[in-house]
N, CA and C of each residue as an Amber inpcrd file, in Angstrom:
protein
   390
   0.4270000  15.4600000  13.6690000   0.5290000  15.3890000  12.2220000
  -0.4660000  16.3950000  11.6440000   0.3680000  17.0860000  11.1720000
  -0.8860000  18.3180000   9.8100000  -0.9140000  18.0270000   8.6440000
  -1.7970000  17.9910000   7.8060000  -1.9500000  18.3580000   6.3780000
  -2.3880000  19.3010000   5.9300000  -1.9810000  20.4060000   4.7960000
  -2.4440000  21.5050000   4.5360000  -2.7440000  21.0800000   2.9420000
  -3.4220000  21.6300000   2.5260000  -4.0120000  21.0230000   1.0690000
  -4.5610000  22.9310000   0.4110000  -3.4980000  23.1630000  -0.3500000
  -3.6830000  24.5290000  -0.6380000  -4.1040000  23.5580000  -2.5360000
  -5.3440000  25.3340000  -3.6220000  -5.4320000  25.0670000  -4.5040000
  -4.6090000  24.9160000  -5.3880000  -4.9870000  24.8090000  -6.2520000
  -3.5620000  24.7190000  -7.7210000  -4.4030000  25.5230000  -8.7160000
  -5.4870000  24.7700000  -9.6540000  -6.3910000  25.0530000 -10.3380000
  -7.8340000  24.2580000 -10.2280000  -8.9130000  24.9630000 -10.7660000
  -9.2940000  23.9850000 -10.6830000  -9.9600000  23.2660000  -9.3370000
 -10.0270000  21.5930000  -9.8440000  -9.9990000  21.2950000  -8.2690000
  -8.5930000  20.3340000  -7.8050000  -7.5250000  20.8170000  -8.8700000
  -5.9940000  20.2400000  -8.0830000  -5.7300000  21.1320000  -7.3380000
  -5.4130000  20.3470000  -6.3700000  -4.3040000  20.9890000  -4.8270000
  -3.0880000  20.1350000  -4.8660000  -2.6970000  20.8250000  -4.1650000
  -0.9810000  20.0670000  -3.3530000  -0.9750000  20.1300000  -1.9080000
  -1.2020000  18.7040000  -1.4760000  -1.1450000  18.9570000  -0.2300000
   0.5390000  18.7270000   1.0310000   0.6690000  19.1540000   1.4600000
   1.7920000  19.6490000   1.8550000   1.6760000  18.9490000   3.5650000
   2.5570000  17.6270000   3.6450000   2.8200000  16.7670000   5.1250000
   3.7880000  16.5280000   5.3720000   4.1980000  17.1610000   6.1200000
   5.6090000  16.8690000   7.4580000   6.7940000  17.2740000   5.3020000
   6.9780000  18.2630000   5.4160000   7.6070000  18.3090000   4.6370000
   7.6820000  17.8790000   3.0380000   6.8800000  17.0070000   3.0690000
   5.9420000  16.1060000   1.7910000   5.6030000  16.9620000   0.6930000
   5.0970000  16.5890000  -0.4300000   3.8190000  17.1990000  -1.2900000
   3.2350000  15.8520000  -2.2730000   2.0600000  16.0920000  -1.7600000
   1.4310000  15.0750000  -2.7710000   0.2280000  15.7880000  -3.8270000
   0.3030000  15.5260000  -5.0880000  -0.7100000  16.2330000  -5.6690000
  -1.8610000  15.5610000  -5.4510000  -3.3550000  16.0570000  -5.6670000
  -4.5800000  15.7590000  -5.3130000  -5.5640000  16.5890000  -6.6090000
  -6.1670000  15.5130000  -7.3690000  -7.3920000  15.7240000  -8.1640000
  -8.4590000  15.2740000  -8.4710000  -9.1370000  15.2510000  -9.0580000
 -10.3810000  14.2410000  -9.2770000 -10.3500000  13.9500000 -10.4940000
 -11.3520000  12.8140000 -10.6880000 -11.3750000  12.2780000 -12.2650000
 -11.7710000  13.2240000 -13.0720000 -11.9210000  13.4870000 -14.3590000
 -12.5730000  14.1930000 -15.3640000 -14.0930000  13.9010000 -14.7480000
 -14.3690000  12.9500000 -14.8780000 -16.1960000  12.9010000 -14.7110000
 -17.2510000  13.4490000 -13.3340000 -15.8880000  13.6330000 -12.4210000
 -15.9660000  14.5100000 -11.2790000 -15.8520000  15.7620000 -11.3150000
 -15.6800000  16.6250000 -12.3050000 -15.3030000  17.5760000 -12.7340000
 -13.9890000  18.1600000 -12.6060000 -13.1840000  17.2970000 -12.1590000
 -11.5600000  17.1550000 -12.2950000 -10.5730000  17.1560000 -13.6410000
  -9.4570000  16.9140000 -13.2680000  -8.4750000  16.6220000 -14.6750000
  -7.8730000  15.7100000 -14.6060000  -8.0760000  14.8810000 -13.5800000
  -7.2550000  13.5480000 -13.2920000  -5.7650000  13.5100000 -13.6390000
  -5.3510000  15.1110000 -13.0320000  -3.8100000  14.9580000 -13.0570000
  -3.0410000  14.2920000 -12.0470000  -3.5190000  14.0340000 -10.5700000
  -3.2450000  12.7790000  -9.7040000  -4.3300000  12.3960000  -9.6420000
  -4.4800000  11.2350000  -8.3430000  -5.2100000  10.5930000  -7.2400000
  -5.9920000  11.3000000  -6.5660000  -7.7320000  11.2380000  -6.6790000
  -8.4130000  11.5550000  -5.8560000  -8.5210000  11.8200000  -3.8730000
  -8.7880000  12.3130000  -3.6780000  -8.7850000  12.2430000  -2.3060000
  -9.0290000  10.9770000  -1.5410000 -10.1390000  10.1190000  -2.2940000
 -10.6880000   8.7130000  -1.5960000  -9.8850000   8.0260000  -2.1670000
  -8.9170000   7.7620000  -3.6870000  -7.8870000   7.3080000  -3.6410000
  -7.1830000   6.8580000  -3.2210000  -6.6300000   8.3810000  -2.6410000
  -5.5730000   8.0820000  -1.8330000  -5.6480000   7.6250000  -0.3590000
  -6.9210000   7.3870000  -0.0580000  -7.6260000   7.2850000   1.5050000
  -7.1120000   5.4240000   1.0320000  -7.7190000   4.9840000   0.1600000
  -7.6420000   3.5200000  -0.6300000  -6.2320000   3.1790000  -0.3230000
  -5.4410000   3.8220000  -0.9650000  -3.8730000   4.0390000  -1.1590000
  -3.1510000   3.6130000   0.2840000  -3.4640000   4.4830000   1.2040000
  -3.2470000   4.1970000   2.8140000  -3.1420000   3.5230000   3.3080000
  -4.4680000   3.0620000   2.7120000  -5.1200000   1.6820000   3.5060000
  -3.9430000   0.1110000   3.2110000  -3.9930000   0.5890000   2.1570000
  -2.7050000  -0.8480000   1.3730000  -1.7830000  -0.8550000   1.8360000
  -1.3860000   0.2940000   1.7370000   0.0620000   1.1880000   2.0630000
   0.2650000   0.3880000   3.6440000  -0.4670000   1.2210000   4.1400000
   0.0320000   1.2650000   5.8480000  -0.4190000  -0.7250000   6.1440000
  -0.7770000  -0.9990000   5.8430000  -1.4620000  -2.5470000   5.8980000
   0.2160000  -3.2110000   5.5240000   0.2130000  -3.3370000   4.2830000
   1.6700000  -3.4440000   3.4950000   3.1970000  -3.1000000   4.9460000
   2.8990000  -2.2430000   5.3580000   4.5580000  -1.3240000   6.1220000
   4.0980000  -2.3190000   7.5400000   2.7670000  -2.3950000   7.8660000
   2.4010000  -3.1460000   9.4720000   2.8260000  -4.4040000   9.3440000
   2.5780000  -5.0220000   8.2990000   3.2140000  -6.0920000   7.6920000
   4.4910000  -6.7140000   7.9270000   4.7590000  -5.8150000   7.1690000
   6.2710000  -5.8420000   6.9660000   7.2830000  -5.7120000   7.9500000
   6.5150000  -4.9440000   8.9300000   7.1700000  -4.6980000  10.0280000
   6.9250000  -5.9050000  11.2670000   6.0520000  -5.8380000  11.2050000
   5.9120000  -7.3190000  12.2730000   6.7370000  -8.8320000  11.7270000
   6.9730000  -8.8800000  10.3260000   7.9480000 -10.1740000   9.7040000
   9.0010000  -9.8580000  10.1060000   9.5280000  -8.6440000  10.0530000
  11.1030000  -8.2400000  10.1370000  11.2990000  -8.6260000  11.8190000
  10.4990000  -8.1460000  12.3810000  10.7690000  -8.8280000  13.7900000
  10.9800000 -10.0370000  14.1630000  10.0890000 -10.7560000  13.2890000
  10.1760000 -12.1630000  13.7170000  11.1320000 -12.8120000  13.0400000
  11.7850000 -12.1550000  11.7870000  12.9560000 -12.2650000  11.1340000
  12.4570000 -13.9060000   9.6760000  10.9510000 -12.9970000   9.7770000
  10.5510000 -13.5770000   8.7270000  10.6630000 -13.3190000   7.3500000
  11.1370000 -14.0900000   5.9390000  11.2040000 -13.0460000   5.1080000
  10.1580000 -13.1060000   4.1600000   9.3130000 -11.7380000   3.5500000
   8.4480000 -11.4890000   2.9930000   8.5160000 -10.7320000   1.5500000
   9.4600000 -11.6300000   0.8230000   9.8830000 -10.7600000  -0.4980000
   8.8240000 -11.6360000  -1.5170000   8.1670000 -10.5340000  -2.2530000
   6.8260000 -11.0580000  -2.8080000   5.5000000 -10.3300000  -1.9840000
   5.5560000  -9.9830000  -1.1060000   4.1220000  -9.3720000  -0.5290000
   3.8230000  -8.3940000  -1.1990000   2.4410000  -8.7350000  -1.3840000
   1.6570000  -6.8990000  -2.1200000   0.4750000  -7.3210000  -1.1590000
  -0.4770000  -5.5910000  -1.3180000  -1.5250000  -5.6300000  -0.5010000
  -2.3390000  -4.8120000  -1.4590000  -3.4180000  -5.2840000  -1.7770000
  -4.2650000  -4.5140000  -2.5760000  -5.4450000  -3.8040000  -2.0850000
  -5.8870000  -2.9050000  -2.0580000  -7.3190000  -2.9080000  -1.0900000
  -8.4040000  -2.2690000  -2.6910000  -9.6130000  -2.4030000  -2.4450000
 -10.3830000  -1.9760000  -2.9840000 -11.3090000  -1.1210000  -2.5950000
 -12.2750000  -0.3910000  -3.0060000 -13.2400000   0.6820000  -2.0670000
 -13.9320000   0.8990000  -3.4930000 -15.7070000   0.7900000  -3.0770000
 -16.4060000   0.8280000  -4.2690000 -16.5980000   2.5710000  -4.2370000
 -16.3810000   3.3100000  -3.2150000 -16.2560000   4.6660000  -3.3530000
 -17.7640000   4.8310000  -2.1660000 -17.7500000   5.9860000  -1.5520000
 -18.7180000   6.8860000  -0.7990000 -19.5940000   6.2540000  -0.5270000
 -20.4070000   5.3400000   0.4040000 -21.8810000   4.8390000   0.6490000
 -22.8150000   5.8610000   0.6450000 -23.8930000   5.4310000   0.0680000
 -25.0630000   6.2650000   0.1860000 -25.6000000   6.5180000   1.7600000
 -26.6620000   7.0350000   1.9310000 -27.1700000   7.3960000   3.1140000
 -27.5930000   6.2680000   4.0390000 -27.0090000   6.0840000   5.2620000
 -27.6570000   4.8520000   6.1500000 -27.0690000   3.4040000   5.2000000
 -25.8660000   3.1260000   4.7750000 -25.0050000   1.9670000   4.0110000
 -23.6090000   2.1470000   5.0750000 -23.0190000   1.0890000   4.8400000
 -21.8010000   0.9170000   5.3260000 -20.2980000   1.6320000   4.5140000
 -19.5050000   2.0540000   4.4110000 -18.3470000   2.3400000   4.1330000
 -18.2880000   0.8160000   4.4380000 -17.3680000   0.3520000   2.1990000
 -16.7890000  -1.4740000   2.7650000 -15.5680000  -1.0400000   1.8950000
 -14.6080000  -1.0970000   2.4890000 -13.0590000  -1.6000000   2.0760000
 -12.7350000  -3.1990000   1.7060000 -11.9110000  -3.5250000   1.0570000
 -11.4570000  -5.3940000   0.7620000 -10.2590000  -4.9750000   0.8900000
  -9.1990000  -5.6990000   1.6440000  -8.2000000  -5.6630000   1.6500000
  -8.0300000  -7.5020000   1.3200000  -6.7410000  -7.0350000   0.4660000
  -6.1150000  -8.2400000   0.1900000  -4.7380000  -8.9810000   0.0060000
  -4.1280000  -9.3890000   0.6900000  -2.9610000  -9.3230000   1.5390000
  -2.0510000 -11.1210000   0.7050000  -1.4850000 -10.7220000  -0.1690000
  -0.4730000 -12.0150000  -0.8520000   0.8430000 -12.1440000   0.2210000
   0.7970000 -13.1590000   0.0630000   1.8910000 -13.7840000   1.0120000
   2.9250000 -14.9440000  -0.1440000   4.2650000 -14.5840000   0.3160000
   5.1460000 -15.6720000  -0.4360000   4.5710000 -16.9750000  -0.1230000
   4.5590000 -17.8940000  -1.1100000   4.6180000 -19.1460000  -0.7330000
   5.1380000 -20.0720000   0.3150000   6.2020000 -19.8470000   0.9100000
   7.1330000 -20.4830000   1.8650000   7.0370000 -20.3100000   3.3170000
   5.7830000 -19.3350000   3.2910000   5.5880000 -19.5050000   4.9770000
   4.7600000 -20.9900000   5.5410000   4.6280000 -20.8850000   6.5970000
   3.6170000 -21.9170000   7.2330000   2.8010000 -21.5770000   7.5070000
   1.4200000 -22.5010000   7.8920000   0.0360000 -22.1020000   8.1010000
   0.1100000 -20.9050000   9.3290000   0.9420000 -21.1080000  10.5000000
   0.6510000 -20.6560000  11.5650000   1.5760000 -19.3010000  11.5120000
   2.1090000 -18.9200000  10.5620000   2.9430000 -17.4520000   9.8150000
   2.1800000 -16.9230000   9.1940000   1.1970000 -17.9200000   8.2860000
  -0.0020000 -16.5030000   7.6750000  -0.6380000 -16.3120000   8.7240000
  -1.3030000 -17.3720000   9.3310000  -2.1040000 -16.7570000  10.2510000
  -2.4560000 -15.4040000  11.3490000  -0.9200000 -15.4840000  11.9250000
  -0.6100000 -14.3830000  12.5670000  -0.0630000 -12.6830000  11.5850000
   0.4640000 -13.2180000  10.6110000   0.2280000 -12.0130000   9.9090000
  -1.0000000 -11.4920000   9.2980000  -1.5350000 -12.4330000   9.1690000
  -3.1250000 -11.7300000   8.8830000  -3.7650000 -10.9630000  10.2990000
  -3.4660000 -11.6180000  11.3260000  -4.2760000 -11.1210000  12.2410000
  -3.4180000  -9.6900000  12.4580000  -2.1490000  -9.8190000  12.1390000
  -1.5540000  -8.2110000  12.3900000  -1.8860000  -7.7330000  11.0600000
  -2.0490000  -7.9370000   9.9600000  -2.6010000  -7.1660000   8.3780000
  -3.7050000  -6.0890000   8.9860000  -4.6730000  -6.6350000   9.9410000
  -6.0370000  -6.0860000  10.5710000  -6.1240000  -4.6600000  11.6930000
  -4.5210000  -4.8900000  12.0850000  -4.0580000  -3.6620000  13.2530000
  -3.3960000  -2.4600000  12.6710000  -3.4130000  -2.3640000  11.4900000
  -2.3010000  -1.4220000  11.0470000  -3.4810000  -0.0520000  11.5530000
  -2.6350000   0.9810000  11.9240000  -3.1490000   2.0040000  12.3370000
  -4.2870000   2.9210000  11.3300000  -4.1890000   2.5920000  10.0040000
  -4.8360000   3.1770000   9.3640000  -6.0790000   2.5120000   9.3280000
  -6.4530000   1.4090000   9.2910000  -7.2110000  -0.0270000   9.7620000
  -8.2220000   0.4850000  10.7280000  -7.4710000   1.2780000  11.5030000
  -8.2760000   1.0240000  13.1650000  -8.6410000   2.1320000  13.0630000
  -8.1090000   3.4920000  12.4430000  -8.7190000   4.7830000  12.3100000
 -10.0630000   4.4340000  11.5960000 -10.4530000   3.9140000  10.4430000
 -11.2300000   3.7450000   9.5850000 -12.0390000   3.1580000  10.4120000
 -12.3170000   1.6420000  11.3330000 -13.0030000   0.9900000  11.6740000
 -13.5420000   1.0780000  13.2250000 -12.7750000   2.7430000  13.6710000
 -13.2830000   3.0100000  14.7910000 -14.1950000   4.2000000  14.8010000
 -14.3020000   4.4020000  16.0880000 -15.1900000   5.8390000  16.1090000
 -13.7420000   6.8990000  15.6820000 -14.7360000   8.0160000  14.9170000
 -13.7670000   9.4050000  14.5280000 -14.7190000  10.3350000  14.3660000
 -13.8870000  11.4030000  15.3000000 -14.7810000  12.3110000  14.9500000
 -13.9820000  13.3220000  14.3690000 -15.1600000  13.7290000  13.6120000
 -14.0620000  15.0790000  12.8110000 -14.8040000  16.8190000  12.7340000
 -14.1880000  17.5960000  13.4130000 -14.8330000  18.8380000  13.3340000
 -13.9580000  19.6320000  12.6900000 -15.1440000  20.1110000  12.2210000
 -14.2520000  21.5020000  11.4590000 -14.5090000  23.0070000  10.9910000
 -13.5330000  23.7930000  11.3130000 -13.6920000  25.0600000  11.9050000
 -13.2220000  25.6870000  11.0600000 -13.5630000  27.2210000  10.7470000
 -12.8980000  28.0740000   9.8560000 -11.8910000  28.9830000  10.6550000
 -11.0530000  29.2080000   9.4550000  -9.7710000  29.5240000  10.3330000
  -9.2950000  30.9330000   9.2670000  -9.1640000  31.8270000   9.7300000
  -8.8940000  33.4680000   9.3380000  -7.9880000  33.7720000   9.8880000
């Protein structure tokens, strides 16, 4: 998987995945125009997102139905130096399951791949490219 994130103006880009484009800006008070979603945004965004689809996908197997689920996550933004990076994820469930149906979907809410990128080791290098 690539992402290429070329400028626009400014500090909007368009970043450009598997055929995709998503726009990318910062708030005004960031020195942005808040014509989209920040970068950590959309990191936020993911997190729900892909939490939400892991979800969803593990009910459909079990041929559970989950009409009514949302997943919200929160992120107070960037930790300072030597602090934790804290995400909240928060995961609504229809009424009509049973105790032992949330249960196990919560414990799969926790595996979604974006989940485990965030809460594992990553390393990230980066190189200039001419």
């Amino acid at each position: 998987m690539r992402a290429v994130a070329r400028r626009r103006e400014g500090l909007a880009h368009v970043v450009e995945i598997d055929g995709h484009e998503i726009a990318v800006d910062e708030p005004v008070e960031a020195g942005g125009t808040d014509t989209a979603p920040s970068p950590t945004r959309l990191l936020t965004a993911s997190l729900a997102a892909c939490t939400a689809i892991t979800v969803a996908m593990y009910a459909e197997r079990k041929g559970w139905e989950l009409d009514g689920l949302a997943v919200e996550a929160d992120f107070a933004g960037p930790p300072r130096a030597g602090e934790t990076a804290r995400f909240e994820v928060a995961v609504a469930l229809p009424g009509h399951l049973d105790a032992e149906q949330r249960r196990r979907i919560m414990v799969i809410a926790g595996k979604c791949p974006v989940h485990r990128i965030l809460a594992g080791d990553t390393e990230i290098v980066v190189t200039e490219r001419r």
